[in-house]
KEPA-103847 format. One record per atom (N, C-alpha, C): z, x, y; residue in three letters. Coordinates in steps of 0.05 Angstrom, whole numbers, plus 5000, padded with zeros to 4 digits. Example, Ala and Ser with C-alpha at 12.3 -4.5 7.8 and 13.67 -1.06 7.14 Angstrom:
<drenlos>
515652644886ala515652464910ala515652644934ala514252574955ser514352734979ser515752585001ser
</drenlos>
This chain:
<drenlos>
365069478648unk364069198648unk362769158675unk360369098678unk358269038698unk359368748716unk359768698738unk359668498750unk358568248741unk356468208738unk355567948731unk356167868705unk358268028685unk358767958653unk361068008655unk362467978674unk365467958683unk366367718686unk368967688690unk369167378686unk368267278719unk367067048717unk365666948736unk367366918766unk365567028793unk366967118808unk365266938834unk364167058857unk362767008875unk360467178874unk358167048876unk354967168879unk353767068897unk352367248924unk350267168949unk348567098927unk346066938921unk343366838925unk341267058941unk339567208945unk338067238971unk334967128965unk333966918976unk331466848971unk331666578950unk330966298975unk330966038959unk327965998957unk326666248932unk324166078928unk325065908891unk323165988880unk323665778851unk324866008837unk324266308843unk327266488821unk329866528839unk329266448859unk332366428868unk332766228855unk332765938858unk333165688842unk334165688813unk332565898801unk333565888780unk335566098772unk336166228788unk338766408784unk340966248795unk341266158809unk342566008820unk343765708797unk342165598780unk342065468755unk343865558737unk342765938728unk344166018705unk346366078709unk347766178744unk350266358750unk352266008749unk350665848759unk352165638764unk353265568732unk351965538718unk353065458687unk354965598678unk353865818688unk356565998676unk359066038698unk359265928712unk362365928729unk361966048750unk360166188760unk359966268792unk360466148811unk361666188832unk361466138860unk358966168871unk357466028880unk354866118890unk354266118924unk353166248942unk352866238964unk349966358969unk347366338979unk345266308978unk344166309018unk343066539014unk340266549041unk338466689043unk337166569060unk334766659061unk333866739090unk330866849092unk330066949117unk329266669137unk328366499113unk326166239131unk327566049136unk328465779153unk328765699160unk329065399134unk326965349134unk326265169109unk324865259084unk326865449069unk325565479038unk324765389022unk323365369003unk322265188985unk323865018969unk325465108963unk327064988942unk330664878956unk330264838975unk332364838987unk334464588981unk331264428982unk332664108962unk333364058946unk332564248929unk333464268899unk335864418886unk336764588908unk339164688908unk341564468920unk340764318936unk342464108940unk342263888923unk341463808910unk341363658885unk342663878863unk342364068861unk344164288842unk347464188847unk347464288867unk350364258886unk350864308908unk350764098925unk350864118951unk353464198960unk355364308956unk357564488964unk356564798966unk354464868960unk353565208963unk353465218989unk354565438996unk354465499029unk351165549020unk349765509046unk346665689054unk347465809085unk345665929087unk345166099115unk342466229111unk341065949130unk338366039131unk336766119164unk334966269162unk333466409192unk334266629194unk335066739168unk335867049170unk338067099148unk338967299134unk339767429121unk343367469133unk345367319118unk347567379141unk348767519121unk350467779135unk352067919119unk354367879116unk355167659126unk358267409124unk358767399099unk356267319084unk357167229060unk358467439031unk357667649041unk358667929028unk360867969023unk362767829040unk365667879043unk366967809023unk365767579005unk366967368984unk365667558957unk363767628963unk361567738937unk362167938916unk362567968902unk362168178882unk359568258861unk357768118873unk354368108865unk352468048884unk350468228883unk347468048901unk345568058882unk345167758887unk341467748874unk340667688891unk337967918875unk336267928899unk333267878882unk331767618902unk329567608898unk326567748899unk325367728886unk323767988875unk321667928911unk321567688931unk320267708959unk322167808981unk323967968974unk325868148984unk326168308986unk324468539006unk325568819003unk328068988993unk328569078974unk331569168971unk331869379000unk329069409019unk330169579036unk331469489061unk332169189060unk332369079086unk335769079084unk335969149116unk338969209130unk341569029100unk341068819102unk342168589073unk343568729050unk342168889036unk342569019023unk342769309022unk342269399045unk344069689045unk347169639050unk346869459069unk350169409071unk351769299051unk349869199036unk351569099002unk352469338990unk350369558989unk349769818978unk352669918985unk353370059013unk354570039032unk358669839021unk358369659011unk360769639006unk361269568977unk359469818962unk359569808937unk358369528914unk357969308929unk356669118912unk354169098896unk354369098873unk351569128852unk349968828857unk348269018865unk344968828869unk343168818840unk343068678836unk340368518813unk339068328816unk337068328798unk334968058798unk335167918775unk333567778772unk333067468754unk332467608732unk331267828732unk330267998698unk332668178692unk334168228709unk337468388702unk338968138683unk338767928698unk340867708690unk340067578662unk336267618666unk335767538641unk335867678620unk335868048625unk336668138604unk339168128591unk341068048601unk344168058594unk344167778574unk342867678580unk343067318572unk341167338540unk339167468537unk336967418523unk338167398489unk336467238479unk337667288449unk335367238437unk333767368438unk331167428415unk329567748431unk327167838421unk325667988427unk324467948453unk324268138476unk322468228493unk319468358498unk317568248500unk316068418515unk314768418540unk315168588552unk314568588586unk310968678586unk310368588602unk307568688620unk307568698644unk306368958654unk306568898688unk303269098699unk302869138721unk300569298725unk299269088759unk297369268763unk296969188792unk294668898780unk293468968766unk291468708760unk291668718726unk290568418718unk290968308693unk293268228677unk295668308691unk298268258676unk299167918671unk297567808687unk297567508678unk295667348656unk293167488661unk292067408627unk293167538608unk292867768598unk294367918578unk297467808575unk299367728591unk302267568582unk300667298570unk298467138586unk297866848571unk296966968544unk295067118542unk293967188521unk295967288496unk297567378497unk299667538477unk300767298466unk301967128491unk303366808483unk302066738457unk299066788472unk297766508452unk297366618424unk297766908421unk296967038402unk298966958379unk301267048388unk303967038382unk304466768371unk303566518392unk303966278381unk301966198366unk298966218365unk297966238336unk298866368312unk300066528310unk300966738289unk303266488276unk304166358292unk307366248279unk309266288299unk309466438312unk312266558323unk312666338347unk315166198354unk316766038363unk317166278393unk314966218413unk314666438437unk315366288459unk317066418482unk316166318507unk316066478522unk313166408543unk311766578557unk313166518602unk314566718608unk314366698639unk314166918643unk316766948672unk317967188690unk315367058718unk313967298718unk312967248755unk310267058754unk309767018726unk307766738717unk308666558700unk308666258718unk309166048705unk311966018714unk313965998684unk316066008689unk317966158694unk320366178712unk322366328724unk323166448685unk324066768689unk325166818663unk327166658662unk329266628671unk331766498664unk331266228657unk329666038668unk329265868657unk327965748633unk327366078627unk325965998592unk329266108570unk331066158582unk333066098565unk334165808553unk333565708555unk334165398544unk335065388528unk337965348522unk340265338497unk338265198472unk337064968475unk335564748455unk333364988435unk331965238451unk330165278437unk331065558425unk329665528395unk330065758376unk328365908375unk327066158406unk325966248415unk326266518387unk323866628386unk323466878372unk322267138386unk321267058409unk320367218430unk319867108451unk320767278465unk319567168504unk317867458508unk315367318521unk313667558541unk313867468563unk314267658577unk315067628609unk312967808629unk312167658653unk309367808666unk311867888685unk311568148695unk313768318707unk312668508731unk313868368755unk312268548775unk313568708781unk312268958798unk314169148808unk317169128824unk317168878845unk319568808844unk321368768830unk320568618819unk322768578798unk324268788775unk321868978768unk323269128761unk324869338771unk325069308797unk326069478819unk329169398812unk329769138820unk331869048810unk333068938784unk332269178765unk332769138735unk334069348719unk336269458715unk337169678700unk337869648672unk338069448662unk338469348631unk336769258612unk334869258622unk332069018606unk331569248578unk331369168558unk331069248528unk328569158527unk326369228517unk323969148514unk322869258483unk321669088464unk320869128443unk317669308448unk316769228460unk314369248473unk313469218499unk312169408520unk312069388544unk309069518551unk307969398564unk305769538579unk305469588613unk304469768629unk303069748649unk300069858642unk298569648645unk295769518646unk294469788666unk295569868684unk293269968714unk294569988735unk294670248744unk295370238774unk293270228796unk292270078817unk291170238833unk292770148869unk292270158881unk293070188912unk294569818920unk296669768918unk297069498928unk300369488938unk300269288956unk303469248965unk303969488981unk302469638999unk303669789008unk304769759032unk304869539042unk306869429067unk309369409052unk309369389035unk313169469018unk313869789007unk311969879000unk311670178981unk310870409012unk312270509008unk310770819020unk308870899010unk307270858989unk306371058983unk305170968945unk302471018930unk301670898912unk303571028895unk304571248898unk305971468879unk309171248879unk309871148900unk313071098898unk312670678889unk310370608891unk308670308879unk308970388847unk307670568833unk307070708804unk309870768796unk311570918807unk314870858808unk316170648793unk315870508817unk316070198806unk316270108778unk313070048780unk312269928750unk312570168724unk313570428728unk314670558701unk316870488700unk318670358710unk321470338706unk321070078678unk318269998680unk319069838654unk318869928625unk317770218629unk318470338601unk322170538597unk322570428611unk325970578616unk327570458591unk327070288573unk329070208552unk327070078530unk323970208522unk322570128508unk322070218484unk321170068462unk320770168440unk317870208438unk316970158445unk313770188448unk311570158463unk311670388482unk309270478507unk306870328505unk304970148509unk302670148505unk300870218533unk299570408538unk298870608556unk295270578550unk294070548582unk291770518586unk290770868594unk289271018573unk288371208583unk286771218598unk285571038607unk283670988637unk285071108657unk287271068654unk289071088681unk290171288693unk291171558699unk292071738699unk294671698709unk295571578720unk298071478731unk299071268707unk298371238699unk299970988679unk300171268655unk298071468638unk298271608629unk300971778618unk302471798644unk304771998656unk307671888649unk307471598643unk309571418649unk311071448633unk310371448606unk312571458580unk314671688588unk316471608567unk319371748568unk317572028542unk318972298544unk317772518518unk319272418497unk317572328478unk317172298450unk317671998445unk317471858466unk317171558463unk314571468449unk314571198428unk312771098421unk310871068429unk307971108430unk305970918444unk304070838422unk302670728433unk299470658426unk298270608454unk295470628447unk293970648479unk292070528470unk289970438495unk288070348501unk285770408509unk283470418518unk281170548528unk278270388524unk276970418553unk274370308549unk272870558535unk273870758538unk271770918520unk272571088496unk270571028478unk270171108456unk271971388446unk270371578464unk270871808455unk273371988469unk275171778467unk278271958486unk280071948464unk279371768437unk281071738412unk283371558421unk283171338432unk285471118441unk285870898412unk287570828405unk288170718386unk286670538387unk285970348410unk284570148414unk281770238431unk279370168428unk277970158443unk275170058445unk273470028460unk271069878447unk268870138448unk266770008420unk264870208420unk262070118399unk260270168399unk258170148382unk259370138355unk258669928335unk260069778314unk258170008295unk256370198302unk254570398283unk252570138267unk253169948263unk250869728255unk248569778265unk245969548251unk243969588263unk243669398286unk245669208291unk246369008315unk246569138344unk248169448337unk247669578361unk248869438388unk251969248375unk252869188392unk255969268391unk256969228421unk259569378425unk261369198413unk263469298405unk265869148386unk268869258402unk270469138406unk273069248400unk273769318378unk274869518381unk276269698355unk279569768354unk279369818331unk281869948329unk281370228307unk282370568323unk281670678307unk278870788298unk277070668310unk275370638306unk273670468287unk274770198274unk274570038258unk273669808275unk271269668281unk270169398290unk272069248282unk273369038305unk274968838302unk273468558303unk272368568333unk270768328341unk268668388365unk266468298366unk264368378380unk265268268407unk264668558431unk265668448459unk264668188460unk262468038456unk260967858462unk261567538452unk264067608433unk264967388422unk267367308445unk267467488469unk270067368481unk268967168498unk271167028511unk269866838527unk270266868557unk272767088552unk272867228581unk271367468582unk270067458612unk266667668612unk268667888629unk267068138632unk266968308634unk268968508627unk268468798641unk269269038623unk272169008631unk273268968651unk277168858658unk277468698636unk276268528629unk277668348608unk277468438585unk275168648583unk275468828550unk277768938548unk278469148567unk280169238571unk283469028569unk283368788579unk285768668577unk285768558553unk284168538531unk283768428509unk284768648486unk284068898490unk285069188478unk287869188489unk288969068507unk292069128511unk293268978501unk292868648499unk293368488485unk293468578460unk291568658438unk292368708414unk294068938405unk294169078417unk296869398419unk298069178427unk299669128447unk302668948444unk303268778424unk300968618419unk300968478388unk302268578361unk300168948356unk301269048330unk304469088338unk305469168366unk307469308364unk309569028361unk309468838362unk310968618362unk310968578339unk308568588313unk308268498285unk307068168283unk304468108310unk303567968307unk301067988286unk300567768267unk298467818256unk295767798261unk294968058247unk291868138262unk289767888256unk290067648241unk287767498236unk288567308261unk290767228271unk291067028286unk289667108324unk290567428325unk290067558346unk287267578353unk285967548337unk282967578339unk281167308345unk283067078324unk282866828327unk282866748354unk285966818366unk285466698399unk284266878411unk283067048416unk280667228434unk278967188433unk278266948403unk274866808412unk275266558420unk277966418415unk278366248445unk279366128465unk280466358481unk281466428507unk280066428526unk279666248539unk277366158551unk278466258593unk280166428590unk281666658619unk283066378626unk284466478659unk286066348677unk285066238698unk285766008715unk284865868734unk284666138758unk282466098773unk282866308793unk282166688791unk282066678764unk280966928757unk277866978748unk275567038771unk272766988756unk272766738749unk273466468756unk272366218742unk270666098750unk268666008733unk266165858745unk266865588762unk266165518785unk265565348788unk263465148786unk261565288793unk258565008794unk256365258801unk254165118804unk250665188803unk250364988818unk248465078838unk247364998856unk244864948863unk243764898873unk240065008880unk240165308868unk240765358840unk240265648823unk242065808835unk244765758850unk246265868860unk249365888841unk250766098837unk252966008818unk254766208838unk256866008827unk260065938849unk261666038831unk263266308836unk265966348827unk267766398837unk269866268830unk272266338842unk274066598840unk275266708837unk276766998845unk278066948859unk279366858868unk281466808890unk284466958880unk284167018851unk287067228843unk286067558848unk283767508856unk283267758875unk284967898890unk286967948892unk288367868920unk289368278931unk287268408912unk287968768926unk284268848913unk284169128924unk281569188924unk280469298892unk282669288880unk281969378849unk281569138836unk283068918837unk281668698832unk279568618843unk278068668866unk275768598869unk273568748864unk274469028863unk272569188848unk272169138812unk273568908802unk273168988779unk271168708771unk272968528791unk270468318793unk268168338804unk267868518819unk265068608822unk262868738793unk264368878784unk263669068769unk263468858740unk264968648741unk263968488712unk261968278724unk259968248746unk258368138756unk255368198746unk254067998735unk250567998735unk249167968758unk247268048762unk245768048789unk246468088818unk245567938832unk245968018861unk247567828875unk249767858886unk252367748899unk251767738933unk253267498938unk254067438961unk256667478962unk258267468972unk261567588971unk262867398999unk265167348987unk267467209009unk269767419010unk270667529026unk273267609024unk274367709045unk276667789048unk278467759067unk282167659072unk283367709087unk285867559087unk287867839093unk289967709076unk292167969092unk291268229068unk291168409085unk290968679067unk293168839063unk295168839073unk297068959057unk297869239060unk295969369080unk295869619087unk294469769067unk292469709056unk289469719036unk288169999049unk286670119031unk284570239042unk282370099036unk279770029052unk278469779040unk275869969025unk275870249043unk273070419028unk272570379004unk273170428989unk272670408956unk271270108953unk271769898966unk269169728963unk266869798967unk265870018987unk263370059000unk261170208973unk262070318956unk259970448931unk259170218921unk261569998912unk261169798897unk260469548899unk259869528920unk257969338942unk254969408944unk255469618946unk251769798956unk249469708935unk247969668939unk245169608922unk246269308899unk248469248903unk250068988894unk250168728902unk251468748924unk251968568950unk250268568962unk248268298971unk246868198995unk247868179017unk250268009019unk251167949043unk254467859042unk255967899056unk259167839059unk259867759077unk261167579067unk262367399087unk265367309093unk266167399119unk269667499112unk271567379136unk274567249121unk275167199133unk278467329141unk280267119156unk282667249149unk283167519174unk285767519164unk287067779187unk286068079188unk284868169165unk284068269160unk280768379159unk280068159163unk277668149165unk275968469175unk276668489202unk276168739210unk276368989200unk277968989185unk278569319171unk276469229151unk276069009139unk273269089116unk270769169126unk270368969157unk267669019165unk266569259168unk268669469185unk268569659186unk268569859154unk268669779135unk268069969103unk265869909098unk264569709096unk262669549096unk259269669111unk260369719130unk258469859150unk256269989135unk253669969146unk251470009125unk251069889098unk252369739089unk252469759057unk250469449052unk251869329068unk250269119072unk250668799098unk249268649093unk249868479119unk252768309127unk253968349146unk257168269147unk257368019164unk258667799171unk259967639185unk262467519175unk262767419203unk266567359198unk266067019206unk267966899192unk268166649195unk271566539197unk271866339217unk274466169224unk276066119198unk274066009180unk275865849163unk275865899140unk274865869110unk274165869077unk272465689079unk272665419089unk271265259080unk268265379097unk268665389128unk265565599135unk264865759122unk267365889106unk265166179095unk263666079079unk263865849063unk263265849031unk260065659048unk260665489071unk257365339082unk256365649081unk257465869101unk254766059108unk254366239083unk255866329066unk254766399036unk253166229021unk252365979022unk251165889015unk248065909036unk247965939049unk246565929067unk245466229071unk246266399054unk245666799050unk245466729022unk245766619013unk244966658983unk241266538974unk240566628954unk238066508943unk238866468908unk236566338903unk237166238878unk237166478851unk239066438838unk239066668818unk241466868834unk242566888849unk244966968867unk247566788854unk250267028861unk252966838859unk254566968884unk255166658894unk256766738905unk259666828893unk261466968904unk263967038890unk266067038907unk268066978907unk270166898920unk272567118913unk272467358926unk274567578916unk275667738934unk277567558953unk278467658972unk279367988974unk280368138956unk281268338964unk283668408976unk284668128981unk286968139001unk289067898992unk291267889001unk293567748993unk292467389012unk294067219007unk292866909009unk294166799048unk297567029044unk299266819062unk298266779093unk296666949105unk296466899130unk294366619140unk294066559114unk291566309117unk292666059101unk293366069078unk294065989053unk296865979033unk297865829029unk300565819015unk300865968999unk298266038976unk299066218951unk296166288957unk294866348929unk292366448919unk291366158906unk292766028894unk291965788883unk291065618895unk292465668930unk291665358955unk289465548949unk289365798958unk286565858978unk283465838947unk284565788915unk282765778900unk281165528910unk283265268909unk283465048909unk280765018936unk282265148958unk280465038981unk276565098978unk277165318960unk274865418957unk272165308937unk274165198922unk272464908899unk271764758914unk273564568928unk273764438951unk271264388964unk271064638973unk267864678996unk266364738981unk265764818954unk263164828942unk263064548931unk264364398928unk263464108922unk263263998942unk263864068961unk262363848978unk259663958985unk259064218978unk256764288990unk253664098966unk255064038944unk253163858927unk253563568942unk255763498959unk255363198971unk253363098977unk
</drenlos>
């Protein structure tokens, strides 16, 4: 019998953001002792835990190992190293560490499917939802988008599936999760101020095929390729044709002569009917429907929401036209494969914003995909410098103080029939609360630039 399905005992908290909060909710219902800290001083949710119950010890401005003494559990929040001193010493006096997707798997009472991957794992979870909830099926959609998993347990609803967007943390701290269906979308280079290493990042995110019934595997990928368990289920994916992926897009053989998603090689729906553009979103649209069959969503409804899914705030979204100038946002840009891909689903000739914390990035791999692309870039953030330097030759560089400057002097490098694009490459915090402030700020200054 596992600690946390024992009869209810004492559990540390570590990390009062909104999934600490909500672990803290579910352990509380069920009879826990709860005791809760964090690194920061003033956590987010700190009020809201006192409105929970203000009898929880906290201990905040650091991590205290006091509270261990009482504990027979740590949760641990997925903005938590499991490598910090905290939790070796839990390690150390035998106490089992988990997260919010451990607790949720123990709790769950309908079907799972997980998604996780370095980019797109947040459209493809909206997208599946919506698939799922067109079809009929009584779905709720969180984990590391939207809502906390545990809080989509809600006694009131007669859930038939939960999809859950699943980051590598989290599944770090997950050894139970049952999944009907699971994907990783793509690996490429991110978080390596937490990871040693892309090989021990890719790690990570296979741990979510560890209790799956059905692989869905991007053969683009060669690292995601590798992941399945021998003789586990899959179905796969592919932008190209001729690798034989269950799913993939290709010339419909018509005399239209236009590309279709397939299955099998059977025309489903013409890329051109989507409403999310480029070749990443073909690609997340082919993953979406493999998690679909393997769930037993129906194929008329799946097709239905892919012509109108109109993407996510912050991913490629238009903002405005200008003096023949067009404004997109990217700001969930936030590693260099996402911004290579938003580059790469781009028309014409770009002006570029980007910059912020990198993460311990290699930034080269922008420099091919910039070249004869990119006019001019304009960058801000801590980072700034390690791009300029990839950048070198490729095309014209400056650094700017703030977002709202960058987006006056991109406007001011751009000409008409140009977009600017907003795809940092880099994570939001050293400037910006999330990715959402720094979207926000960035609409912001292109409307005022029509003032």
């Amino acid at each position: 019998m596992t600690a946390v399905s024992a009869k209810p005992s004492c559990a540390v908290i570590v990390g009062l953001g909104r999934t600490g909060l909500s672990c803290a909710r579910h352990l509380r219902a069920r009879g826990w002792r709860l005791a809760v800290t964090d690194t920061r001083a003033q956590p987010p949710e700190l009020a809201r835990l006192k409105e929970l119950d203000p009898q929880i010890p906290v201990r905040l401005g650091g991590l205290d190992t006091r509270l261990l003494d009482e504990a027979v559990c740590v949760v641990a929040s997925p903005g938590v190293s499991l490598a910090e001193p905290f939790f070796v010493e839990a390690r150390r006096r035998g106490l089992q560490i988990v997260g919010d997707i451990e607790l949720f798997a123990r709790a769950a009472d309908a079907p799972v499917a997980g998604i996780t991957g370095t980019n797109g794992k947040s459209t493809v979870t909206t997208l599946l939802g919506r698939m799922a909830e067109r079809a009929g099926i009584k779905v709720r959609v969180g984990g590391n988008l939207g809502e906390p998993a545990l809080d989509l347990l809600a006694p009131a609803q007669a859930t038939q599936l939960y999809v859950l967007e699943l980051s590598s943390f989290q599944l770090e701290a997950t050894t139970s999760l049952r999944l009907k269906a699971a994907s990783v979308l793509n690996v490429t280079p991110d978080h390596l101020d937490r990871y040693p290493s892309v090989a021990a990042y890719a790690q990570a995110k296979a741990r979510i095929f560890a209790r799956c019934d059905t692989a869905v595997i991007n053969l683009d990928d060669p690292l995601v390729v590798a992941m399945p368990r021998p003789g586990q289920r899959t179905l796969s994916f592919s932008l190209r044709a001729s690798i034989g992926a269950d799913y993939s897009i290709a010339e419909s053989g018509r005399r239209d002569t236009e590309w279709w998603l397939t299955r099998a090689g059977e025309p489903l729906l013409p890329v051109s009917a989507l409403k999310i553009k480029g070749l990443h979103n073909a690609a997340n649209a082919l993953a979406a429907l493999a998690l679909g069959e393997a769930l037993g969503v129906a194929l008329p409804a799946m097709l239905a929401e892919l012509r109108a899914f109109a993407g996510l705030p912050h991913r490629s979204q238009w903002v405005a036209e200008l003096n023949g100038v067009t404004y997109i946002n990217d700001s969930k840009g936030t590693n260099v494969g996402a911004t290579l891909a938003a580059v790469g689903g781009m028309q014409g000739t770009l002006v570029m914003i980007a910059g912020g914390d990198g993460k311990n990035q290699d930034f080269a791999p922008l420099a091919a995909a910039f070249r004869g692309k990119v006019r001019h870039t304009v960058l801000i953030g801590r980072d700034a410098a390690a791009i300029a330097r990839a950048l070198e030759g490729v095309c014209t560089v400056e650094s700017c103080a703030s977002l709202e400057e960058a987006v006056r002097a991109a406007a001011r490098a751009a000409r008409p029939g140009d977009t600017v694009l907003l795809s940092p490459a880099c994570a939001s915090l050293d400037m910006f609360r999330d990715y959402t402030h720094r979207g926000a700020v960035f609409t912001q200054a292109v409307k005022e630039l029509a003032a």
